[in-house]
C-alpha positions in Angstrom: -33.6 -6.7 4.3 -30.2 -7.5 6.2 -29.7 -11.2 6.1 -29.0 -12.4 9.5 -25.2 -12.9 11.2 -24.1 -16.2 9.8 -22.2 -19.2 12.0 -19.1 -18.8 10.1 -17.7 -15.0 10.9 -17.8 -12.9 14.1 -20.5 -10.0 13.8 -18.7 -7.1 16.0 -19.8 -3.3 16.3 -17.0 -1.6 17.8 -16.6 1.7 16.3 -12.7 0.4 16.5 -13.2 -2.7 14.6 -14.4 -4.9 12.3 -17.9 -5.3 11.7 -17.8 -8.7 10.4 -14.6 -10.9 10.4 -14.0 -14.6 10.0 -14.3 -17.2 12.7 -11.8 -19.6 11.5 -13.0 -22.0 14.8 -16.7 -22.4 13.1 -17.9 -25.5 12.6 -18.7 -26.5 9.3 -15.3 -24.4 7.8 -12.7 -26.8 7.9 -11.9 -30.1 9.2 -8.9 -31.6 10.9 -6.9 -34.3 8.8 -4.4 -36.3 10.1 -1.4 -36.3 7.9 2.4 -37.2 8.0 5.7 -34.2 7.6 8.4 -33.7 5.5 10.4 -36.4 8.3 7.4 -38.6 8.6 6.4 -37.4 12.0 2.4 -37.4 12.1 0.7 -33.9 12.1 -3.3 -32.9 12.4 -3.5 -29.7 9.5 -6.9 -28.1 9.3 -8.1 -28.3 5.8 -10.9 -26.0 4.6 -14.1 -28.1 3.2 -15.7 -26.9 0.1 -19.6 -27.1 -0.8 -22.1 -26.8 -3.6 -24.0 -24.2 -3.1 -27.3 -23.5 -6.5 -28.3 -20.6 -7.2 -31.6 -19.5 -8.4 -33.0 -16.2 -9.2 -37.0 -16.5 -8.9 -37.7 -19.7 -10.5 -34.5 -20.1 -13.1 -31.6 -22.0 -11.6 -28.4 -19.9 -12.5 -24.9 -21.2 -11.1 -23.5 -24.2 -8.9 -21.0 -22.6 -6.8 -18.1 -24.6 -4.8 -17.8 -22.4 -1.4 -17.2 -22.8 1.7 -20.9 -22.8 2.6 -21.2 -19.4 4.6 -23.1 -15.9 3.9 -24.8 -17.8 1.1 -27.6 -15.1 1.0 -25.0 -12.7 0.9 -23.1 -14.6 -1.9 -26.4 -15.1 -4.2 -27.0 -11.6 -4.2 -23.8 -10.0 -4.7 -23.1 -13.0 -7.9 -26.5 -11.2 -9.0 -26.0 -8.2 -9.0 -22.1 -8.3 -10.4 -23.5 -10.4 -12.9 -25.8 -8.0 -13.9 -29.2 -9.9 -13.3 -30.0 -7.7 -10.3 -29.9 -3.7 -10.9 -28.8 -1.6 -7.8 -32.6 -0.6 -7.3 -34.1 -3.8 -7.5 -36.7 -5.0 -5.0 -35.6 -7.9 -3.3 -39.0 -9.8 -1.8 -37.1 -12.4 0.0 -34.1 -15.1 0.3 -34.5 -19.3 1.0 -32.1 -21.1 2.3 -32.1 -24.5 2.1 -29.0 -25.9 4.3 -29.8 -29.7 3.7 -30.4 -29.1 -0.3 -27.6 -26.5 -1.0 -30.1 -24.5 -2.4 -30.7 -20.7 -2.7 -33.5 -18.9 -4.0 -33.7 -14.7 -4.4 -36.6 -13.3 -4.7 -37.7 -9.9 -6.8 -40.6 -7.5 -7.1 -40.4 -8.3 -11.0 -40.1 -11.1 -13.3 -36.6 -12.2 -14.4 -35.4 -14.5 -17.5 -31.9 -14.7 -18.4 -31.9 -18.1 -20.3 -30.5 -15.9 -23.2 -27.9 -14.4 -21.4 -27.0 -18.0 -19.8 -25.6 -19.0 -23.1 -22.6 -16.9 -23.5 -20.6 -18.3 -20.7 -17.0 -17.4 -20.0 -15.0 -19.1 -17.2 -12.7 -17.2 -15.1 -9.3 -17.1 -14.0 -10.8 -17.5 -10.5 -9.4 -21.0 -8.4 -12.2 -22.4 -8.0 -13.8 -21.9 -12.2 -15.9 -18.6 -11.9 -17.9 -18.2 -14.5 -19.1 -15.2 -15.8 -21.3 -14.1 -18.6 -20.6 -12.3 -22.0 -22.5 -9.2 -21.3 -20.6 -8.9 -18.3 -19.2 -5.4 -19.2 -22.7 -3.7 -20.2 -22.6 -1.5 -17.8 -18.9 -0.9 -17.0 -18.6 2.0 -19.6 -21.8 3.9 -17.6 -20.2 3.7 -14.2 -18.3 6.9 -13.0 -16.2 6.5 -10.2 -16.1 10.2 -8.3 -12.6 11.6 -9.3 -12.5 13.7 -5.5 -12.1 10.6 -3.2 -8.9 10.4 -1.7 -6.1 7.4 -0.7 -4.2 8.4 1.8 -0.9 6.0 1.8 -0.4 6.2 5.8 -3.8 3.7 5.5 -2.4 0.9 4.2 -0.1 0.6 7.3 -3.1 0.1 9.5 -5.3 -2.1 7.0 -2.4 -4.0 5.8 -1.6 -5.0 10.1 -5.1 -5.5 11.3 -5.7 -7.6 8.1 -3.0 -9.5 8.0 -2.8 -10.5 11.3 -7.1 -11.2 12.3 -7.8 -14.9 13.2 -9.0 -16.1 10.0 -9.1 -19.4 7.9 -6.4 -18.1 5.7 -4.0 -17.8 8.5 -5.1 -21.2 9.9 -5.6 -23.6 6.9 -4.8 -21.7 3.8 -6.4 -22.3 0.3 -8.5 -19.7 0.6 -9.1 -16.0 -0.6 -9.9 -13.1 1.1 -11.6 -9.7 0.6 -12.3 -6.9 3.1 -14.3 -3.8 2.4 -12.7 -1.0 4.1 -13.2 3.0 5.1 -10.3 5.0 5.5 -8.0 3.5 8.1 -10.8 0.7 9.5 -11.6 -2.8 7.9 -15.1 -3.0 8.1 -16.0 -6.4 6.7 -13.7 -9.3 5.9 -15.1 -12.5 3.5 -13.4 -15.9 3.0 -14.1 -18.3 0.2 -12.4 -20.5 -1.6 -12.3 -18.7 -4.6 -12.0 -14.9 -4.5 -14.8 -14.2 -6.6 -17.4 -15.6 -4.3 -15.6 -13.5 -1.8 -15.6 -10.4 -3.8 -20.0 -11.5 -4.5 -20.5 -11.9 -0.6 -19.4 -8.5 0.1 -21.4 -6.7 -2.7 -24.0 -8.8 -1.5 -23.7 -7.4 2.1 -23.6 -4.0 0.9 -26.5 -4.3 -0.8 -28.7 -5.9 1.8 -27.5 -3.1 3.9 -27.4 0.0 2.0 -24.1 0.3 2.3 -22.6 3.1 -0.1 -19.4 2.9 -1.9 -18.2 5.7 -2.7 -15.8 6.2 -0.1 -14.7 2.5 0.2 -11.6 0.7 -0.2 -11.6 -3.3 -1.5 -8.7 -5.0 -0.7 -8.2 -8.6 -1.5 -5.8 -11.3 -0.8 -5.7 -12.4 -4.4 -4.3 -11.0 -7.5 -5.7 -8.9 -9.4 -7.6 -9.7 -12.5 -9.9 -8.4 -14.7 -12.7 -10.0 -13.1 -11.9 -8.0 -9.7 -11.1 -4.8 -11.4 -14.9 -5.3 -13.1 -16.0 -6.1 -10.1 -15.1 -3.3 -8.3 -16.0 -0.8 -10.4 -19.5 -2.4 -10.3 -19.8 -2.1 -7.0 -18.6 1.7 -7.0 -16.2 1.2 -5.2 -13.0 3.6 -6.0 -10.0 2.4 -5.0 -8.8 -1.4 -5.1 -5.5 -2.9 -3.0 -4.1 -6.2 -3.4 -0.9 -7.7 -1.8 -0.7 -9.7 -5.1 0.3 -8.8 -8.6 -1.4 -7.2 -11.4 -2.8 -9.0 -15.0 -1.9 -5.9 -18.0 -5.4 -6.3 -19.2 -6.8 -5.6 -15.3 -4.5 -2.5 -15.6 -6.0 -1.1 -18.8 -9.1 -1.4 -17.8 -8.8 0.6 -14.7 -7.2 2.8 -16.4 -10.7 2.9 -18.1 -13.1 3.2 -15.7 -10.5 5.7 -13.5 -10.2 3.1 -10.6 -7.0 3.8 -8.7 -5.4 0.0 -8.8 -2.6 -0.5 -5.9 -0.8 -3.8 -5.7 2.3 -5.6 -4.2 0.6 -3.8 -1.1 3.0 -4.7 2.1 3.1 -2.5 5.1 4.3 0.9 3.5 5.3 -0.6 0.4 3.3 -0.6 -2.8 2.8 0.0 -6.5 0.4 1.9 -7.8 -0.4 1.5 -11.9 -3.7 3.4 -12.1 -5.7 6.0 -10.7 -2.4 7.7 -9.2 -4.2 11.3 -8.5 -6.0 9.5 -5.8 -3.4 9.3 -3.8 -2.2 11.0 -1.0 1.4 10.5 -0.8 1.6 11.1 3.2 3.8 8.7 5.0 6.2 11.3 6.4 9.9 10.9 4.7 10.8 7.5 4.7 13.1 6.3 2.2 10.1 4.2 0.8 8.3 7.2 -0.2 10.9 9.6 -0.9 10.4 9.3 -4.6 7.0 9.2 -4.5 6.1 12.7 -6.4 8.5 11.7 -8.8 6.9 8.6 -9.6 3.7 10.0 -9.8 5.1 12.9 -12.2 6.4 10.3 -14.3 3.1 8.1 -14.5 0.7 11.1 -15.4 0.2 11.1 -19.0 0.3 7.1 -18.9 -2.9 6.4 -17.3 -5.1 7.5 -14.6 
């Protein structure tokens, strides 16, 4: 049950580009504040707005998210399901909306109580206070990521530029997060929020509404990365994860776990890759940059996927 194209991003089908990418012009995303410079001169910045957005599942009221008020049905579903209250073969019945109230409601074939699992709540190192809940990891152990998908580093030249450089609120008014699922060489859909985790929901959210499989998808994300996106990720299936941000040692050991190839301080051919090194595909002709890049992957097995 696709949930329909929402004000906020650009719904494109050309086989060349993204599906969906951010419309940074959308009203309702930001608003123009008049402000002074570092000389006093008067400047207009665009400042992105932030909303609360409740979440129930069926009739419990689970979260009240800050966010920037866009792919809400997308959002709810994707926070269910990486929570673990929705199973990847759950029957979803129908999504409300309610604009006015900030209010929305997911629907399932089945009941659902999680009043239990409620009360062992952990906040994240997300900017905007995620929270997550303590049987987050339940099914982390259970989840194989297929060990034959490949990275091929001459990607991340093409991701990295058609990223970076799409109209987006990021590039417009900053203080927000970004994550694009990808395939291959292509971007297919690109979130914004103001914290990466509701980012990182809508797009599990998408996929799910639209049967999208992961298994040969790539996340990349604006942000750094955490624990909370490396569980995340390997939630959603998803096999390989690229930041232009830093690593957390704890996110590194436990994608060394789950076999996630982890790729960060991701900028044009550049990068460092800390786990899941056999994924790669060292193939960016002989540029200095990747000269010693058997070597270092030679000297990493042993260490960690």
């Amino acid at each position: 049950m696709p949930a329909s194209p929402d004000f906020g991003h650009v719904l494109i089908m050309d086989e060349k580009s993204f599906i969906i990418q951010p419309n940074p012009d959308a009203p309702g995303l930001s608003v123009s504040i008049d402000g002074v410079d570092a000389t006093g001169a008067p400047v207009q910045l665009p400042v992105v707005t932030e909303k609360p957005v409740t979440l129930f599942l069926n009739k419990q009221e689970i979260v009240t998210s800050m966010t920037l008020g866009d792919w809400v049905a997308e959002l709810a579903v994707g926070y269910f399901l990486n929570q673990n209250m929705l199973a990847p073969d759950d029957e979803i019945i129908g999504i409300d909306h309610d604009e006015e109230l900030g209010v929305v409601i997911v629907r399932t074939a089945h009941e659902t109580n999680f009043e239990a699992k409620m009360k062992r709540k952990i906040r994240t190192s997300g900017c905007a206070e995620g929270t997550a809940y303590g049987d987050m990891m339940e099914r982390f152990d259970d989840i194989k990521l297929d060990p034959s998908v490949k990275f091929h580093a001459s990607w991340l030249v093409s991701l990295s530029k058609a990223i970076n450089t799409a109209p987006s609120l990021y590039l417009s008014a900053g203080a927000i997060h970004g994550c694009v699922l990808c395939h291959q060489r292509r971007p297919l859909v690109y979130m914004e929020d103001i914290g990466r985790h509701n980012a990182v929901d809508k797009i599990a959210g998408w996929m799910f509404l639209n049967k999208t499989p992961p298994q040969d998808k790539i996340f990349y994300t604006t942000g750094r990365l955490t624990t909370e996106m490396v569980i995340k990720t390997v939630q959603m299936q998803i096999p390989v994860l690229v930041s232009r941000s830093g690593f957390t040692a704890e996110a590194v050991d436990l994608a060394r776990r789950a076999g996630l190839t982890l790729i960060g301080r991701a900028k044009g051919k550049r990068f460092i890759a800390l786990s899941g090194i056999d994924r790669i595909v060292f193939d960016s002709g002989d540029d200095d940059e990747f000269a010693d890049a058997p070597s270092m992957q030679r000297a990493r097995q042993g260490t960690g996927r």
